[in-house]
C-alpha positions in Angstrom: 20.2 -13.4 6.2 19.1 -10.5 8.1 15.3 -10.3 9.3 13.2 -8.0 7.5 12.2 -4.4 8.4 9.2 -3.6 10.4 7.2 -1.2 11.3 8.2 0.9 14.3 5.8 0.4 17.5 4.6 3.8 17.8 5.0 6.2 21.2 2.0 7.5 22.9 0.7 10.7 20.9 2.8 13.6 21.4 0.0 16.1 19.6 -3.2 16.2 18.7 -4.0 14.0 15.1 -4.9 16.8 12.5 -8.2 16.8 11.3 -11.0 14.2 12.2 -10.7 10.7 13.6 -13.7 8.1 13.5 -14.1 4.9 14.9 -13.0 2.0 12.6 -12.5 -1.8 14.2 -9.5 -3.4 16.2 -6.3 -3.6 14.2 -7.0 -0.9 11.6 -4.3 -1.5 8.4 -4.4 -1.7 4.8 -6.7 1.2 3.0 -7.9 2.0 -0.5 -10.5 4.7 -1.9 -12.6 4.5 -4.4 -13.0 7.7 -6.8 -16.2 5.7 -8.4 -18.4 5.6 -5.2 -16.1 7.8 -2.5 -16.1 5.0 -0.1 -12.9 4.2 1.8 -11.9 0.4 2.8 -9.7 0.1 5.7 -8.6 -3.4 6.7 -9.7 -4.8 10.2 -8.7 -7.9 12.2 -11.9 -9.8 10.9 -12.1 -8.3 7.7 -12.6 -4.7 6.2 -15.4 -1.7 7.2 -16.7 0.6 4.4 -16.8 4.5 5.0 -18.5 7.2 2.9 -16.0 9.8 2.5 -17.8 12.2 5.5 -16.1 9.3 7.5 -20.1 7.3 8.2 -19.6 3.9 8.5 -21.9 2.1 5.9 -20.6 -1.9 6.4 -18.6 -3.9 8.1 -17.0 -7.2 6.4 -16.2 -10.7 7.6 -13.3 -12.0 5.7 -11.7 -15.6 7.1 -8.6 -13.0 8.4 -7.5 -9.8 7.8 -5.3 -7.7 5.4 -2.2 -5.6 5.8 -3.1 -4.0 2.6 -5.7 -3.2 0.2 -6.2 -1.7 -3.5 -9.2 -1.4 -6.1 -9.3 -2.8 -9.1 -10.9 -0.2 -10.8 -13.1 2.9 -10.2 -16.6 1.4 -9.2 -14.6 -1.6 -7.4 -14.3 -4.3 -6.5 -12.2 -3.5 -3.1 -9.1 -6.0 -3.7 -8.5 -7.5 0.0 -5.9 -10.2 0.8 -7.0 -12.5 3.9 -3.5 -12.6 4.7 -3.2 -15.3 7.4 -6.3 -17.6 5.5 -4.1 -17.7 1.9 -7.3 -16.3 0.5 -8.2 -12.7 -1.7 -11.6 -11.4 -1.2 -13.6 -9.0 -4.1 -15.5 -6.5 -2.4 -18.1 -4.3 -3.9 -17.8 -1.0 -2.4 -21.3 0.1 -2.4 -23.0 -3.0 -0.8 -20.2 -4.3 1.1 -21.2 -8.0 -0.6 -17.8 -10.5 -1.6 -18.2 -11.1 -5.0 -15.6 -13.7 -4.6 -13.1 -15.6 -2.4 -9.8 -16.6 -4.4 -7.1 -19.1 -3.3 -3.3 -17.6 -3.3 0.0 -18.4 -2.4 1.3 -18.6 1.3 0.4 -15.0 3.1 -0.8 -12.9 0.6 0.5 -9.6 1.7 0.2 -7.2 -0.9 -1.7 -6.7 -4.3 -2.4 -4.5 -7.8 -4.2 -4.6 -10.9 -2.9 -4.3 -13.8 -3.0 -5.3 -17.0 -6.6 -6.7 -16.5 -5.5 -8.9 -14.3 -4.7 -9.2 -10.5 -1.3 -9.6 -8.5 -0.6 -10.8 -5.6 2.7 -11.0 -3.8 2.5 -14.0 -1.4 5.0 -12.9 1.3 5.7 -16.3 2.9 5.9 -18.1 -0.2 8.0 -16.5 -2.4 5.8 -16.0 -5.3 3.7 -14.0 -7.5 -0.4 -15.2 -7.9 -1.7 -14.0 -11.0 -5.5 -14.0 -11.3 -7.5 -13.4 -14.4 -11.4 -12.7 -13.3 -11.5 -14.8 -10.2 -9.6 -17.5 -11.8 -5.5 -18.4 -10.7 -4.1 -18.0 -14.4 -0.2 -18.5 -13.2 2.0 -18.6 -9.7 5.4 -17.4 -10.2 8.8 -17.3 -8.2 9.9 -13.4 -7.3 12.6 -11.8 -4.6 12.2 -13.3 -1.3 10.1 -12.0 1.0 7.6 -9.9 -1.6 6.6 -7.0 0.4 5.1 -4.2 -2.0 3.9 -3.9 -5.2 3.3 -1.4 -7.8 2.3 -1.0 -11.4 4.6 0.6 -13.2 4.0 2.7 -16.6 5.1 0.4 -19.9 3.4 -2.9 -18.6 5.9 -3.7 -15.6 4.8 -5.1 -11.6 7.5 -3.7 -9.1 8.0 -6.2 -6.2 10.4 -5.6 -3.2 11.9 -8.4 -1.9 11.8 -6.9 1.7 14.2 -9.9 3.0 16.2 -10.4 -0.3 16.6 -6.2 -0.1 15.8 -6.4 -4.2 13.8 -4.6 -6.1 12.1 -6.4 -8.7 10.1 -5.6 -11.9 7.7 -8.2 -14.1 6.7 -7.9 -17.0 3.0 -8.0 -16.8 2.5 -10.0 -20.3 5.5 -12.8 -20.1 5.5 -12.7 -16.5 9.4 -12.7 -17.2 11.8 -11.0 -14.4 12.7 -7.8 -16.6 15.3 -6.3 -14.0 16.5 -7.0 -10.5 18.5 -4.1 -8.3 19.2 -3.5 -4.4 17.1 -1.8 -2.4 19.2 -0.5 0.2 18.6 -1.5 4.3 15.4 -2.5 5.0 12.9 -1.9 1.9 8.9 -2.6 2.7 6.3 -0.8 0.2 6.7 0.8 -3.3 4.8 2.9 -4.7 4.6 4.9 -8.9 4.0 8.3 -10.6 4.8 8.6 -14.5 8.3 7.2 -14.7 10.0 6.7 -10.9 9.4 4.2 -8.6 9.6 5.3 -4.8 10.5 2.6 -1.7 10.3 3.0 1.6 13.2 1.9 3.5 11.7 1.4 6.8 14.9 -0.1 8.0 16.9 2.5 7.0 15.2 5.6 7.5 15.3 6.6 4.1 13.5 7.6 1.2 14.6 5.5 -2.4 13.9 7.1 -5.5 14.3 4.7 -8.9 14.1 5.6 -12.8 12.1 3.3 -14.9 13.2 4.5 -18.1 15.8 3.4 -19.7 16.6 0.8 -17.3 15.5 0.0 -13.9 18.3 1.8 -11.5 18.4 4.0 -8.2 18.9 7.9 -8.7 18.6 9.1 -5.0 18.2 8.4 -1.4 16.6 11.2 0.8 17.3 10.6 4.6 13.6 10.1 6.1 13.7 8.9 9.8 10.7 8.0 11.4 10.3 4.7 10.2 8.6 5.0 6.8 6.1 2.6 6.1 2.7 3.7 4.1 2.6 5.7 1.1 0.0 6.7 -1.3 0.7 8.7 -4.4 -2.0 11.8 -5.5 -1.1 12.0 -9.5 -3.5 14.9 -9.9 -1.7 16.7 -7.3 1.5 15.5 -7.3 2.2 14.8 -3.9 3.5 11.8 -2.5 2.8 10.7 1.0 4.7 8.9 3.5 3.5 7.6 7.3 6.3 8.1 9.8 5.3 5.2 12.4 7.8 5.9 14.9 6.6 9.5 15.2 3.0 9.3 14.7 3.3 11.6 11.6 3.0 11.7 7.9 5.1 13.6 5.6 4.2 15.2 2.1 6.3 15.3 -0.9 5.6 17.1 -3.4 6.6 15.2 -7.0 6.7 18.5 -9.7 10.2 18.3 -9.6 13.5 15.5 -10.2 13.5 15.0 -6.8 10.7 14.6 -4.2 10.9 17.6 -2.0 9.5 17.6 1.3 6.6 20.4 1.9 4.6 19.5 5.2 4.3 17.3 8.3 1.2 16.3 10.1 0.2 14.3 13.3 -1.5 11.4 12.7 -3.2 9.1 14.5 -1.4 6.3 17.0 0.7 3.5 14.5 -0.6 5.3 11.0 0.9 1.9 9.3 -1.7 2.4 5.9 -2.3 5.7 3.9 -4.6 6.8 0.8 -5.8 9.3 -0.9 -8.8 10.8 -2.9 -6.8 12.3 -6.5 -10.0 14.7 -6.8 -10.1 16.5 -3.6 -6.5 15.5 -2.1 -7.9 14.3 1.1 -5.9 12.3 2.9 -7.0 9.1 4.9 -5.5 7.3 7.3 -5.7 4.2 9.1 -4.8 3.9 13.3 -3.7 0.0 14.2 -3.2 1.1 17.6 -6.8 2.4 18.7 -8.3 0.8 15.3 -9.3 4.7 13.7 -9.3 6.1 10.6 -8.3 9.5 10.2 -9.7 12.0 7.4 -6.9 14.8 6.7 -8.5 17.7 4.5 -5.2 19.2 3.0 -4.3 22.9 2.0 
């Protein structure tokens, strides 16, 4: 089978990153903010580091490894980080940077959402879906091969993208069933909702994959996206989708009022801008540097 797609190793900057850049840690991937207390988590090799939304540092935390991604479970927190390479998920309270808890997955816990009152996480090495109810492992279940990213999707469904199986998967968040399974193209990593579409990145394949929920699970369009697309973060209030390019140091906005994503803008980011997110009130942009471990804070027009 052939390997999975990764991200592309980034060239030297060719421009200047738009807007302001702040120190972060070594190995700066995975991001989430938090509309309850305005902080943003970006992941770090030993853990994650807490910024107000001015881009002040106000913690750093130790985790037993670091993530490639992280989400919140809801407005107020806790920050939902995956210890990928200790097979652990860490609950961090955004305003005091304290770990409410350390939860035992599956084999590399690479992604992870809430939903359903409940937490999912896709264990990338393993194959499998951990399910956790409070800070308690309620299930484990097999999914698509590789399980890259993972979305909620309206009506009580998890997308998960089998980045080596090249599937798209969705679970039903109540039966834990497998609900629908379709390709996903050359070299799908992350996935990401608004209303009733599902959009993947094809890192692989330089493309763009747009999916229709309703009434079945099926892909509707492919918009050519080179650059190596990797992170994306959706604004609903806005309606912008947003896209890192890693192999151009750039990130691309899409605006979602119409059928079809249609490109509107192109910024310089920061050096590998792997990890993207985004505050729904203001539509500021953040973004997280693995190269020179920054985070970038994008106000948009």
């Amino acid at each position: 089978m052939t390997p999975a797609a990764e991200p592309a190793v980034s060239p030297a900057l060719g421009a200047a990153p738009a807007g302001v850049v702040v120190p972060a840690a070594p190995g700066a991937e995975g991001i989430a903010f938090d509309p309850g207390t305005s902080t943003i988590a970006v992941g770090v090799s030993s853990g994650v580091v807490l910024f107000e939304e001015t881009g002040r540092l106000t913690h750093s935390v130790p985790l037993p490894a670091g993530p490639r991604h992280i989400a919140l479970q809801a407005p107020g927190g806790p920050f939902l980080v995956p210890a990928q390479g200790a097979n652990e998920i860490a609950f961090v309270d955004p305003p005091s940077g304290q770990v409410r808890a350390l939860v035992r997955t599956g084999l590399w816990p690479h992604d992870v959402v809430a939903a359903a009152g409940r937490v999912f996480v896709g264990n990338e090495l393993g194959n499998t879906l951990t399910v956790i109810d409070g800070t308690r492992v309620v299930a484990t279940r097999p999914v698509v091969t590789q399980p890259g990213g993972l979305a909620y999707v309206v009506g009580g469904r998890i997308a998960v993208v089998g980045v080596k199986a090249r599937r798209l998967e969705l679970i039903d968040t109540t039966s834990l069933r497998s609900v629908a399974v379709v390709p996903a193209e050359s070299g799908p990593s992350h996935v990401v909702s608004f209303e009733h579409s599902l959009y993947v990145a094809d890192t692989g394949g330089g493309s763009l994959l747009v999916y229709a929920t309703r009434p079945r699970l099926r892909q509707v369009e492919r918009i050519s996206l080179r650059g190596s697309p990797l992170g994306m973060v959706v604004d609903p209030v806005h309606r912008r989708l947003w896209v890192t390019l890693t192999a151009y140091n750039q990130l691309a906005e899409f605006d979602l009022s119409g059928p079809v994503p249609r490109r509107v803008a192109t910024f310089a980011t920061v050096r590998q801008p792997n990890s993207v997110t985004v505050d729904p009130s203001s539509g500021e942009v953040f973004v997280a540097g693995e190269a020179a471990g920054v985070l970038q804070l994008l106000e948009v027009p």
